[in-house]
FIKOLZA-1660 file (N, C-alpha, C; in steps of 0.1 Angstrom, whole numbers, plus 5000, padded with zeros to 4 digits):
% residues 219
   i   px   py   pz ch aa at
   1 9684 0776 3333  A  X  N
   1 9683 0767 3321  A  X CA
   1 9695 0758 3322  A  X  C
   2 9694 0747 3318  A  X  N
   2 9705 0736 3319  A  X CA
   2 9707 0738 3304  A  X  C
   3 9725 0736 3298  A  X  N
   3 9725 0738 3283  A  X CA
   3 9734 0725 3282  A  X  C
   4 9726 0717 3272  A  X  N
   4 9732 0703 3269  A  X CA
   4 9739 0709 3251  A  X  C
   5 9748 0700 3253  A  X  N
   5 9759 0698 3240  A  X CA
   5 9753 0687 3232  A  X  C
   6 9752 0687 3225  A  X  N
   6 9746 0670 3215  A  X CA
   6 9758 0670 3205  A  X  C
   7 9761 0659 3205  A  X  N
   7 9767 0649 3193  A  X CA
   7 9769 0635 3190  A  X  C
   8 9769 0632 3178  A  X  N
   8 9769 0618 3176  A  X CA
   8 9778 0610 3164  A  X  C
   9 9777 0600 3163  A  X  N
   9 9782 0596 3146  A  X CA
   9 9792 0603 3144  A  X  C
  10 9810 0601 3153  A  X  N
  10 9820 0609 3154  A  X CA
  10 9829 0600 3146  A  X  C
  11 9829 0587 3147  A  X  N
  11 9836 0576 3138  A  X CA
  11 9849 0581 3142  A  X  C
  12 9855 0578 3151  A  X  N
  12 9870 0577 3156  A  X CA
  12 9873 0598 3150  A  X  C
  13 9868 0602 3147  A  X  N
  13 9872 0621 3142  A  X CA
  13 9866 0628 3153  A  X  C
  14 9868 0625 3165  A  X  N
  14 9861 0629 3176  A  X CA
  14 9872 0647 3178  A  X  C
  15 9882 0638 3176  A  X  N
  15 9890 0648 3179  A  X CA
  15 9891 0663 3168  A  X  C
  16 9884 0658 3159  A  X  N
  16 9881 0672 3148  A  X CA
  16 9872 0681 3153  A  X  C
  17 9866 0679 3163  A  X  N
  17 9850 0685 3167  A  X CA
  17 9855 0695 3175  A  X  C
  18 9852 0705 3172  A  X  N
  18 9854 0718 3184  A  X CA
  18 9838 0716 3192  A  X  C
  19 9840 0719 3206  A  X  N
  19 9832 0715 3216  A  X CA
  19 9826 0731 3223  A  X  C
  20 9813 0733 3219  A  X  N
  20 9814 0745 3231  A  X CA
  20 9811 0740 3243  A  X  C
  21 9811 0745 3252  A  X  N
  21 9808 0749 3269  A  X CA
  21 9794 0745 3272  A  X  C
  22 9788 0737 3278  A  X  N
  22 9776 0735 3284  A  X CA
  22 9777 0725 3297  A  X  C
  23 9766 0723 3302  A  X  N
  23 9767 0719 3314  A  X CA
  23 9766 0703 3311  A  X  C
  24 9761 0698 3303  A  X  N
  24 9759 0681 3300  A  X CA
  24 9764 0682 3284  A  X  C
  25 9773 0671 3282  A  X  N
  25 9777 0669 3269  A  X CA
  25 9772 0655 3263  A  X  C
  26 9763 0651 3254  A  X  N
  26 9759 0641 3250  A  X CA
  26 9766 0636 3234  A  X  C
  27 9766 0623 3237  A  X  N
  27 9771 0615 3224  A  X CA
  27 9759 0606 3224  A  X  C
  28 9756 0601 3212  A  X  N
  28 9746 0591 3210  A  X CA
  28 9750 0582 3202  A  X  C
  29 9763 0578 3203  A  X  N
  29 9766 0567 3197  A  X CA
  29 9776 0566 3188  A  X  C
  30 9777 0553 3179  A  X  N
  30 9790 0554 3166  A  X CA
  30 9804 0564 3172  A  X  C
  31 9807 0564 3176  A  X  N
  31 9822 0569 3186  A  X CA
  31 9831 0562 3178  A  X  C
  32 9834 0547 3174  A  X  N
  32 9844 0542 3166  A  X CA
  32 9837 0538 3153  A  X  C
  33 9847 0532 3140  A  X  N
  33 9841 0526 3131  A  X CA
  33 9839 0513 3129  A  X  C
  34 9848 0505 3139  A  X  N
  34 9841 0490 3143  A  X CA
  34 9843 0482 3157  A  X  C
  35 9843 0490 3163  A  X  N
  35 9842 0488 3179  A  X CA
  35 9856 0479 3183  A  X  C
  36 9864 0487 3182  A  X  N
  36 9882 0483 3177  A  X CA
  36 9884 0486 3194  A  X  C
  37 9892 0474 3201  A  X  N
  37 9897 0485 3220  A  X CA
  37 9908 0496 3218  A  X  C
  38 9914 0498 3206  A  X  N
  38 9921 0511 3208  A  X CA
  38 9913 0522 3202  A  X  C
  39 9902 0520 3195  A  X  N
  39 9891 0535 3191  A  X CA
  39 9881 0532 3203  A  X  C
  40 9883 0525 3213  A  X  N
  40 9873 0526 3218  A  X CA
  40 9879 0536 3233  A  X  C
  41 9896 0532 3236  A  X  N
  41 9898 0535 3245  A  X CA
  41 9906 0554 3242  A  X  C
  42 9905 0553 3228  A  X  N
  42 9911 0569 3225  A  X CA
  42 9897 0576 3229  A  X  C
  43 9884 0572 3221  A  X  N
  43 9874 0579 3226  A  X CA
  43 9871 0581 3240  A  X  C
  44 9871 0574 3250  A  X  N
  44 9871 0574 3262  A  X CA
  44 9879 0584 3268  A  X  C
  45 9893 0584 3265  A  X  N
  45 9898 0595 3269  A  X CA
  45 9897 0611 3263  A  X  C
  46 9894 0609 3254  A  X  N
  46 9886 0623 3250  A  X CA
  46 9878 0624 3259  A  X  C
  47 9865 0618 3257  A  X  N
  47 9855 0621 3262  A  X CA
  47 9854 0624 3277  A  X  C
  48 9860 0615 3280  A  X  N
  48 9866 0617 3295  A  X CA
  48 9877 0632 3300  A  X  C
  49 9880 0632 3291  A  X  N
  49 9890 0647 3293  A  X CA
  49 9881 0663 3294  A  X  C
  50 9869 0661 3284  A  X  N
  50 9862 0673 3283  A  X CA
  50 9857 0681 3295  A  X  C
  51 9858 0690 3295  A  X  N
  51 9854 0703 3309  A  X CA
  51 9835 0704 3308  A  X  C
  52 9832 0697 3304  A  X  N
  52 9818 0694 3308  A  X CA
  52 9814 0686 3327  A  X  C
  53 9803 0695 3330  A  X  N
  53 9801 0686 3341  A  X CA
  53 9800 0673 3338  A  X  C
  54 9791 0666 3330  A  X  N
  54 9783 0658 3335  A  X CA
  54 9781 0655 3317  A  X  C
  55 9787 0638 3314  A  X  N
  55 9794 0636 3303  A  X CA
  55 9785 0618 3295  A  X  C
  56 9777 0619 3288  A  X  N
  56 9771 0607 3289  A  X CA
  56 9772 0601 3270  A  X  C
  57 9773 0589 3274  A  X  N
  57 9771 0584 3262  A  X CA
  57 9768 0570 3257  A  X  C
  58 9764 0569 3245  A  X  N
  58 9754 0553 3244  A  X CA
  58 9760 0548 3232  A  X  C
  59 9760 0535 3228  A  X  N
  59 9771 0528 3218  A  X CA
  59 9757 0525 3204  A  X  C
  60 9766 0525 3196  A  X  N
  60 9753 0530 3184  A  X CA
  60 9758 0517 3178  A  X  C
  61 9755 0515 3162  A  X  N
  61 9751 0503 3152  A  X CA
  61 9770 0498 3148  A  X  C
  62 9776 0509 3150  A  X  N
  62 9795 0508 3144  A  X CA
  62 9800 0503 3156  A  X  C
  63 9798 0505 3170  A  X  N
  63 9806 0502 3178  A  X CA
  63 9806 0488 3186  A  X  C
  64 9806 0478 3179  A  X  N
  64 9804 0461 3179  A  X CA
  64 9808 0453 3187  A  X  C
  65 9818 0458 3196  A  X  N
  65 9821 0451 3205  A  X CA
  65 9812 0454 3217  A  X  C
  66 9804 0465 3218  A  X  N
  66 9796 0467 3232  A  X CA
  66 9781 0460 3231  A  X  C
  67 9781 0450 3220  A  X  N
  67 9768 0439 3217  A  X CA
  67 9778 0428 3218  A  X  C
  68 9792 0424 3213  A  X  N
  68 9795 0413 3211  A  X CA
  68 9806 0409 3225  A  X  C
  69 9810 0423 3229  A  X  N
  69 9811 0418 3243  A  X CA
  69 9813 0428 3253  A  X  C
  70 9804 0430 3263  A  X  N
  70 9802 0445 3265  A  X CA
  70 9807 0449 3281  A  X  C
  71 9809 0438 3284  A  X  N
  71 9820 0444 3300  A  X CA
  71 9829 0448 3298  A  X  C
  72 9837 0441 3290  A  X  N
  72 9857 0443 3281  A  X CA
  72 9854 0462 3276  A  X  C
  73 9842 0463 3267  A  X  N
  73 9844 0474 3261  A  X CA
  73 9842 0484 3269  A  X  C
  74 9832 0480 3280  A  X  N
  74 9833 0496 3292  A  X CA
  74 9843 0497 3299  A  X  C
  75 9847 0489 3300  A  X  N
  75 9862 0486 3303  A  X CA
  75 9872 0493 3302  A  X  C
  76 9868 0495 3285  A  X  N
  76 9880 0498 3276  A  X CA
  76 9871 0513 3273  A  X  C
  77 9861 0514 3274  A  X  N
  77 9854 0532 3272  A  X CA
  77 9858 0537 3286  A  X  C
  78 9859 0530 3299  A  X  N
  78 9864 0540 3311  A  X CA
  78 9881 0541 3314  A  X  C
  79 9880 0530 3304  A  X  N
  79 9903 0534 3306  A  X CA
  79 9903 0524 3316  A  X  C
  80 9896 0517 3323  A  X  N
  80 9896 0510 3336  A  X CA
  80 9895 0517 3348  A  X  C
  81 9893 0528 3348  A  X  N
  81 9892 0539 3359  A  X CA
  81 9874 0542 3358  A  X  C
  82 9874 0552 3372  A  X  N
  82 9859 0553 3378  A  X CA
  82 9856 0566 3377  A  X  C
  83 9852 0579 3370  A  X  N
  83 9847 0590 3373  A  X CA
  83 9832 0591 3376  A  X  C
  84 9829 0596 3385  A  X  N
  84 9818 0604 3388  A  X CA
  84 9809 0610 3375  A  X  C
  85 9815 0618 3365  A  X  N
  85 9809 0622 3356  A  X CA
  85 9809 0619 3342  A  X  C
  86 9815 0606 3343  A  X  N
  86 9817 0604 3327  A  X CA
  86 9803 0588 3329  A  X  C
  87 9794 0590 3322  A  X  N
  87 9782 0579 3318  A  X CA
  87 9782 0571 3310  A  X  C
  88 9783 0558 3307  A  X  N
  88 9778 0548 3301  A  X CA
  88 9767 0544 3301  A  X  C
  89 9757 0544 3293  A  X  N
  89 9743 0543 3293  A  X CA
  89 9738 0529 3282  A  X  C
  90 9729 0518 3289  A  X  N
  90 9729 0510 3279  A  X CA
  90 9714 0502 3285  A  X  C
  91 9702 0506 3279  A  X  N
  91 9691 0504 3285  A  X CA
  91 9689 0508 3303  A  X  C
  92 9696 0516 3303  A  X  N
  92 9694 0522 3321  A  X CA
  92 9698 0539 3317  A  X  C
  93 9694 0541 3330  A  X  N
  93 9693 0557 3337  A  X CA
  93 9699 0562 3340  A  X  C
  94 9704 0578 3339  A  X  N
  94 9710 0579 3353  A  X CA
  94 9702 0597 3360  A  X  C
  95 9709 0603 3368  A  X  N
  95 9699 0614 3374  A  X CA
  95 9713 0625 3377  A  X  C
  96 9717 0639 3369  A  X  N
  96 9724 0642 3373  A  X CA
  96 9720 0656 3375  A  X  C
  97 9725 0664 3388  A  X  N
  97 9724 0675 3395  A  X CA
  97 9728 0686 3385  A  X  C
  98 9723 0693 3384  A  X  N
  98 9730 0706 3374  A  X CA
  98 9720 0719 3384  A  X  C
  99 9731 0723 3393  A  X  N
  99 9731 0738 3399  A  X CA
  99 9716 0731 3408  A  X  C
 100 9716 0724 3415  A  X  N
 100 9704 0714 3420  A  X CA
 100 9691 0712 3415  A  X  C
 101 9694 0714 3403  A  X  N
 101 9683 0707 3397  A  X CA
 101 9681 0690 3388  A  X  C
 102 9676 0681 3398  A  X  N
 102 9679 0669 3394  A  X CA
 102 9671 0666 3372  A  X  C
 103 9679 0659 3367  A  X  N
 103 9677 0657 3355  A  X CA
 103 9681 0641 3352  A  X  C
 104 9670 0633 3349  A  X  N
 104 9668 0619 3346  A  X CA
 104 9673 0622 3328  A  X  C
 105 9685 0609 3326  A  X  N
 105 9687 0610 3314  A  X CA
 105 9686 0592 3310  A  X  C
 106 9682 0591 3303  A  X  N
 106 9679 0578 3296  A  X CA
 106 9681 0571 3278  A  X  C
 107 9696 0561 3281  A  X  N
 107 9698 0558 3268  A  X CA
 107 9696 0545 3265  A  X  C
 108 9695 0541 3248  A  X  N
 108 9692 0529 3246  A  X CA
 108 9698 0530 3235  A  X  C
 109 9708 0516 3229  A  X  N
 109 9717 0516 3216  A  X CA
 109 9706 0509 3203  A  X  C
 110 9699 0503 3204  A  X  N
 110 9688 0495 3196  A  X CA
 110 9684 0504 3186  A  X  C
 111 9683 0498 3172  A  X  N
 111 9674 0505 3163  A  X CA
 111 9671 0494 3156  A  X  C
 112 9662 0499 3145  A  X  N
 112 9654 0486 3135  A  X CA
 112 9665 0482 3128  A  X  C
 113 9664 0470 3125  A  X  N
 113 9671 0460 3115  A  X CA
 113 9678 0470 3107  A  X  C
 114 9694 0472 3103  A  X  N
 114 9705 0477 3095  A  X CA
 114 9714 0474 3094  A  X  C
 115 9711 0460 3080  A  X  N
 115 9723 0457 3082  A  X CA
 115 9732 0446 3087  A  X  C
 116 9741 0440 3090  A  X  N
 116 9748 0432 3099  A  X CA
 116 9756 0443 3106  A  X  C
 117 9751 0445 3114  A  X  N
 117 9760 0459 3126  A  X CA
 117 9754 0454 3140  A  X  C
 118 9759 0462 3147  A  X  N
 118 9753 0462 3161  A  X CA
 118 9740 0465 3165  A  X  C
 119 9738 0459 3177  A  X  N
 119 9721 0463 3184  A  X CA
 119 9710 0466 3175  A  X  C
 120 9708 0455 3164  A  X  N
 120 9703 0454 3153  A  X CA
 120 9686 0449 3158  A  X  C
 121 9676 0455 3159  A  X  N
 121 9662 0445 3162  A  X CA
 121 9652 0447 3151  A  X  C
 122 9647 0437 3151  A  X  N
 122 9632 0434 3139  A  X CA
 122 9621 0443 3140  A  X  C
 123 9615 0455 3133  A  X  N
 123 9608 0460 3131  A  X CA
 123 9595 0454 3140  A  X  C
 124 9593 0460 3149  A  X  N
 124 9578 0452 3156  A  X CA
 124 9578 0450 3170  A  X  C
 125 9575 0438 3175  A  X  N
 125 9568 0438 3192  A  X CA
 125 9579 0436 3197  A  X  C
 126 9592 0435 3190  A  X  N
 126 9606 0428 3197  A  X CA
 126 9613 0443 3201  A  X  C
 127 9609 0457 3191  A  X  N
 127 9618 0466 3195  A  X CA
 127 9606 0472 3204  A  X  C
 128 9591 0474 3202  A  X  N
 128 9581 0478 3211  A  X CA
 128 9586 0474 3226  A  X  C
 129 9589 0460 3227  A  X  N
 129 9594 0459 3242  A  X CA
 129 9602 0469 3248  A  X  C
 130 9614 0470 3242  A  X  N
 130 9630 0474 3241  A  X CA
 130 9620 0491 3249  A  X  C
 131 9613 0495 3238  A  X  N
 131 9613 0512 3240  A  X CA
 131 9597 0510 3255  A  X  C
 132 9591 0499 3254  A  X  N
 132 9582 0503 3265  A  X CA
 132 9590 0498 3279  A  X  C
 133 9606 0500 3281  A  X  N
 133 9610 0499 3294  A  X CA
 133 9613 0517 3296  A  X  C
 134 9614 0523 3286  A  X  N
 134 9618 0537 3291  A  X CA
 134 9607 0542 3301  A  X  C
 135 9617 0549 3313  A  X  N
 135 9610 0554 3325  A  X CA
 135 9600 0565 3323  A  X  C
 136 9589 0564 3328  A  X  N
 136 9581 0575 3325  A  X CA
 136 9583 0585 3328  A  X  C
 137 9595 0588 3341  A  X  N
 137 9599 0602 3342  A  X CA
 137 9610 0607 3336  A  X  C
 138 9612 0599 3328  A  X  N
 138 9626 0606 3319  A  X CA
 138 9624 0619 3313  A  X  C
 139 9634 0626 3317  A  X  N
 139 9634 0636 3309  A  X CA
 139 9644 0644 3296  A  X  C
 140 9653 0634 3294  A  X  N
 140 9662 0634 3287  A  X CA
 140 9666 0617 3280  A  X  C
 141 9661 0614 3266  A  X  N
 141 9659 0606 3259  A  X CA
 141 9677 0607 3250  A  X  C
 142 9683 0595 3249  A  X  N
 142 9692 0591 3239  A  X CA
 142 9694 0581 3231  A  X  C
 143 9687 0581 3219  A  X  N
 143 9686 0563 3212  A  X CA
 143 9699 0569 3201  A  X  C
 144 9701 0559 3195  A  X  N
 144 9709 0559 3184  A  X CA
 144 9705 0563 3175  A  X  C
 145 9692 0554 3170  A  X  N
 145 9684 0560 3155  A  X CA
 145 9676 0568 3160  A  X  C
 146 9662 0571 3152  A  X  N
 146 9657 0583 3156  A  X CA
 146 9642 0575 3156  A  X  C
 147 9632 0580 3157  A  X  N
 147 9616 0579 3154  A  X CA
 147 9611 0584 3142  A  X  C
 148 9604 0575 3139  A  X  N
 148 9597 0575 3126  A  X CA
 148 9595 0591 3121  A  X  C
 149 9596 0592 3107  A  X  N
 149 9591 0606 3104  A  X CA
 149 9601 0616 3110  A  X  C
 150 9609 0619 3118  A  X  N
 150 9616 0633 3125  A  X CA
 150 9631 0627 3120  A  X  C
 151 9635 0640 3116  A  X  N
 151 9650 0637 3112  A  X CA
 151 9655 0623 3111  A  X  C
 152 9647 0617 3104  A  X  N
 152 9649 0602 3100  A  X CA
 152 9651 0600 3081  A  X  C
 153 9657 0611 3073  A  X  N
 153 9653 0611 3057  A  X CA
 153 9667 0606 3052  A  X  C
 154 9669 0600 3049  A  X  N
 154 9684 0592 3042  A  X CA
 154 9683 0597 3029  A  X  C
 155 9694 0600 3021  A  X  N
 155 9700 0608 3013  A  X CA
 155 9690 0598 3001  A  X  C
 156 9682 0586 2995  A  X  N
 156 9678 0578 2988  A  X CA
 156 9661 0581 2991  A  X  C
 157 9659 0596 3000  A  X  N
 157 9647 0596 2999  A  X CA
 157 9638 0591 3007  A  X  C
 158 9647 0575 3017  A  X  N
 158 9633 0571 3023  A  X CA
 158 9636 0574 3036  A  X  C
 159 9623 0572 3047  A  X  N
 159 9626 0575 3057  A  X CA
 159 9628 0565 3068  A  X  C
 160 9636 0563 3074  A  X  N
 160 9638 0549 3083  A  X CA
 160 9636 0548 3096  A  X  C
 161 9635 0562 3104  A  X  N
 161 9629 0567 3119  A  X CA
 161 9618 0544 3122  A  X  C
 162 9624 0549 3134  A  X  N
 162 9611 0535 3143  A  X CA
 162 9600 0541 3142  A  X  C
 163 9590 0537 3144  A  X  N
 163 9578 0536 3144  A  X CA
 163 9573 0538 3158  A  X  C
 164 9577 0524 3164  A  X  N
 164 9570 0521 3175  A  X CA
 164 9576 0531 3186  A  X  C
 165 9592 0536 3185  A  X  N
 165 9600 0550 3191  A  X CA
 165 9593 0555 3192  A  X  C
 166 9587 0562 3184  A  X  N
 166 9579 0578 3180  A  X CA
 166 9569 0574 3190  A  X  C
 167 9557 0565 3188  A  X  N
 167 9545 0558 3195  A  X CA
 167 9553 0564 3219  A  X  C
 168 9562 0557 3215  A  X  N
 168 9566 0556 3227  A  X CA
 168 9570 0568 3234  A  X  C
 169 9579 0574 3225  A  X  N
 169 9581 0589 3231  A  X CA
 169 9572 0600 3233  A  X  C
 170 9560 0598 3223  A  X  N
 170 9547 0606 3228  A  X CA
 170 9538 0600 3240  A  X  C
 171 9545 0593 3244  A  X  N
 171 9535 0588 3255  A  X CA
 171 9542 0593 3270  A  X  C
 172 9553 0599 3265  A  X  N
 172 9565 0602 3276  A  X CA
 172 9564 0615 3281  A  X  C
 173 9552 0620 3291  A  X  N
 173 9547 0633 3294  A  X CA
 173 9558 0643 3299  A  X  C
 174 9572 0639 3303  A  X  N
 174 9579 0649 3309  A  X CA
 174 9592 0648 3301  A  X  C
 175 9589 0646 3290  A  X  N
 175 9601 0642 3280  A  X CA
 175 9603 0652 3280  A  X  C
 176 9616 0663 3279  A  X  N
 176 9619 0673 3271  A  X CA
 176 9631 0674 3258  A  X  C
 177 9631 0666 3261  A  X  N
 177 9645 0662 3249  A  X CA
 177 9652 0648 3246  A  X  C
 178 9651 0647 3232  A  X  N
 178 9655 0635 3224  A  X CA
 178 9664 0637 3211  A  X  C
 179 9674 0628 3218  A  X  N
 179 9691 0630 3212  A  X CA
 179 9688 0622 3204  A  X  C
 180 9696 0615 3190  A  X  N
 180 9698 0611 3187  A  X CA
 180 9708 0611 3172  A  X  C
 181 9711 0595 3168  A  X  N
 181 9724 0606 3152  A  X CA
 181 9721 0593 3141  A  X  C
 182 9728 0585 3136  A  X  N
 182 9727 0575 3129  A  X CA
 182 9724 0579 3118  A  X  C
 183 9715 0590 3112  A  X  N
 183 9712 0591 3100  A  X CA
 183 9721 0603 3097  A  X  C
 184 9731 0604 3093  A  X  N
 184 9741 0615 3093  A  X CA
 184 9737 0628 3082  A  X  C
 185 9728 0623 3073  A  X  N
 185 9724 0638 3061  A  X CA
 185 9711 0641 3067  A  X  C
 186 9704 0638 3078  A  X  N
 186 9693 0646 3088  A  X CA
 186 9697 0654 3097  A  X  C
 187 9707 0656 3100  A  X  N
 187 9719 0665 3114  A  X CA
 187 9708 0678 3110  A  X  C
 188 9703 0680 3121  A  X  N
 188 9693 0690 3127  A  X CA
 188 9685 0692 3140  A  X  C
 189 9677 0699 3142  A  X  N
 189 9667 0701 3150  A  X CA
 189 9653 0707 3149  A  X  C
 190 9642 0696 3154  A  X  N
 190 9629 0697 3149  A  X CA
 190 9622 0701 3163  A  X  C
 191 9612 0710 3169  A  X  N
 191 9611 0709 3177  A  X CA
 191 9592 0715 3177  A  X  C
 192 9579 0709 3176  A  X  N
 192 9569 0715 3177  A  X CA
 192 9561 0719 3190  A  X  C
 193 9551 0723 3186  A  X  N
 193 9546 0723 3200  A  X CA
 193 9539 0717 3209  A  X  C
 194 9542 0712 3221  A  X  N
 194 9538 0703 3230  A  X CA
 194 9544 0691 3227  A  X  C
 195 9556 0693 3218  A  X  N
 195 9564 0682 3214  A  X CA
 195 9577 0684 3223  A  X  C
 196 9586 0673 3229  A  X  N
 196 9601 0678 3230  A  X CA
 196 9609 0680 3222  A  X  C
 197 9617 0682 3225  A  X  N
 197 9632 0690 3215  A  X CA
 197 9639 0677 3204  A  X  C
 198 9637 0676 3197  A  X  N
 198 9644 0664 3187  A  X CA
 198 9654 0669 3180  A  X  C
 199 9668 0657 3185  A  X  N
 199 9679 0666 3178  A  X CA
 199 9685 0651 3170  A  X  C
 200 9687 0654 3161  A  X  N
 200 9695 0644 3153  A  X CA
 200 9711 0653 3153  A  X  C
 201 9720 0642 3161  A  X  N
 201 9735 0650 3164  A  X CA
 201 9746 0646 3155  A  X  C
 202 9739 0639 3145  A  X  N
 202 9749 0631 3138  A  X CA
 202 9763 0646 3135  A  X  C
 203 9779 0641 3138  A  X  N
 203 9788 0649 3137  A  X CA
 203 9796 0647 3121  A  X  C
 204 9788 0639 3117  A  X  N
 204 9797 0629 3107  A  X CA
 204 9785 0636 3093  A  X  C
 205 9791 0635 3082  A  X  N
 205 9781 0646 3072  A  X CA
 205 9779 0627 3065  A  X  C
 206 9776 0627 3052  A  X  N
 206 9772 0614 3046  A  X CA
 206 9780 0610 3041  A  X  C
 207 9790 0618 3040  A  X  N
 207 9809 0614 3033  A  X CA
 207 9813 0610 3044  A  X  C
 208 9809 0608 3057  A  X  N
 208 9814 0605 3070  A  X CA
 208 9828 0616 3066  A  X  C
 209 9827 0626 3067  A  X  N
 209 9835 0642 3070  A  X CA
 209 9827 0646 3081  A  X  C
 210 9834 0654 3095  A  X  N
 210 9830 0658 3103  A  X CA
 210 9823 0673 3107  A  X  C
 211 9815 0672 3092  A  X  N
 211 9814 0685 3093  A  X CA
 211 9802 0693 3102  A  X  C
 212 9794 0683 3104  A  X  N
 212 9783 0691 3109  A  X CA
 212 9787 0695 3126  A  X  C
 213 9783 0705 3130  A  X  N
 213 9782 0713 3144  A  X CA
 213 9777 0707 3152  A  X  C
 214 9784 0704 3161  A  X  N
 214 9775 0700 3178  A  X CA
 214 9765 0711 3178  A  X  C
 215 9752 0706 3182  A  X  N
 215 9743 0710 3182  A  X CA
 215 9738 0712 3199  A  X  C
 216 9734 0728 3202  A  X  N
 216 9730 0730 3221  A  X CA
 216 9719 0735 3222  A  X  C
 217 9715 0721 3232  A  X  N
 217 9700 0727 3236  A  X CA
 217 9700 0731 3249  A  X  C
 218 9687 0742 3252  A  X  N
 218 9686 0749 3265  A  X CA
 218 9673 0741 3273  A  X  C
 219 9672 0734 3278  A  X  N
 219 9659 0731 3289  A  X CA
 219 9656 0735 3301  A  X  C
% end
């Protein structure tokens, strides 16, 4: 079994998070509170420092500089340096070996309209595109927001999950797992049958306190 780490929605308190041990460590996003180059470049070197093989992560709705200018900020998320195992993921793939077993992991920062923030799209055929590029053989899904109905319930009751996400990830036959955080008072895991693993990783509680647990899945 390959055992992935999930977390998300760390808002510059990355450093508060006790980390267990697994073989892939995922972030899905919100890492800084406004996509600042010194919260972008302290996270990086965290993230970069961790004893995880194989280290991936996708820039959510708070981290604004990786929409408003996104070479500078990978730039500034790799320190200017090159590792083998630390991922930047931003509508592309990548495929990594765990004890030789190859694993396709696939991120995307886009959610529905929230707001004046980052990677903001209009509810409809403009984010339908966005999610009908995911690879059919993916088997490791990381969006920021979540899909319609699953760990998508905001503390006012309503639910804000995509629509057209959900539509798309059941169509995704070798999916086994879907990260995601943004909705910080959802931080859980839903998982049915003949469904994949849905994890909302938000690390940040609704007080943005860092209370909730990295969350590990086994695939």
């Amino acid at each position: 079994m390959v055992k992935i780490v999930c977390i998300s929605d760390t808002h510059t308190l990355h450093e508060k998070i006790h980390l267990p041990y697994g073989d892939i460590l995922i972030h899905a996003g919100d890492f800084t509170s406004r996509g600042k180059e010194a919260q972008v470049r302290a996270f990086g070197k965290w993230f970069r420092d961790q004893p995880h093989a194989h280290k991936i992560v996708i820039a959510g709705n708070h981290d604004l500089s990786f929409e408003t200018k996104n070479k500078e900020a990978i730039n500034w998320l790799y320190n200017d340096a090159i590792d083998d195992s630390f991922h930047y993921l931003q509508d592309a793939s990548v495929t990594v070996d765990v004890d030789g077993r190859n694993i396709k992991i696939y991120g995307s920062p886009w959610q529905p309209e929230f707001c004046a923030w980052a990677f903001n799209v209009e509810r409809g055929p403009k984010l339908a595109a966005i999610w009908d590029l995911l690879p059919e053989d993916t088997d490791v899904l990381i969006t920021h927001g979540p899909p319609a109905g699953i760990l998508d319930l905001c503390v006012h009751g309503e639910r804000v999950g995509c629509v057209d996400l959900l539509h798309r990830v059941k169509e995704l036959k070798q999916l086994k797992l879907h990260v995601f955080g943004h909705i910080h008072e959802s931080h859980g895991v839903e998982s049915l049958e003949g469904d994949p693993i849905f994890v909302n990783a938000s690390s940040c509680d609704f007080r943005y306190a860092p209370d909730n647990k990295p969350i590990i899945v086994e695939i």
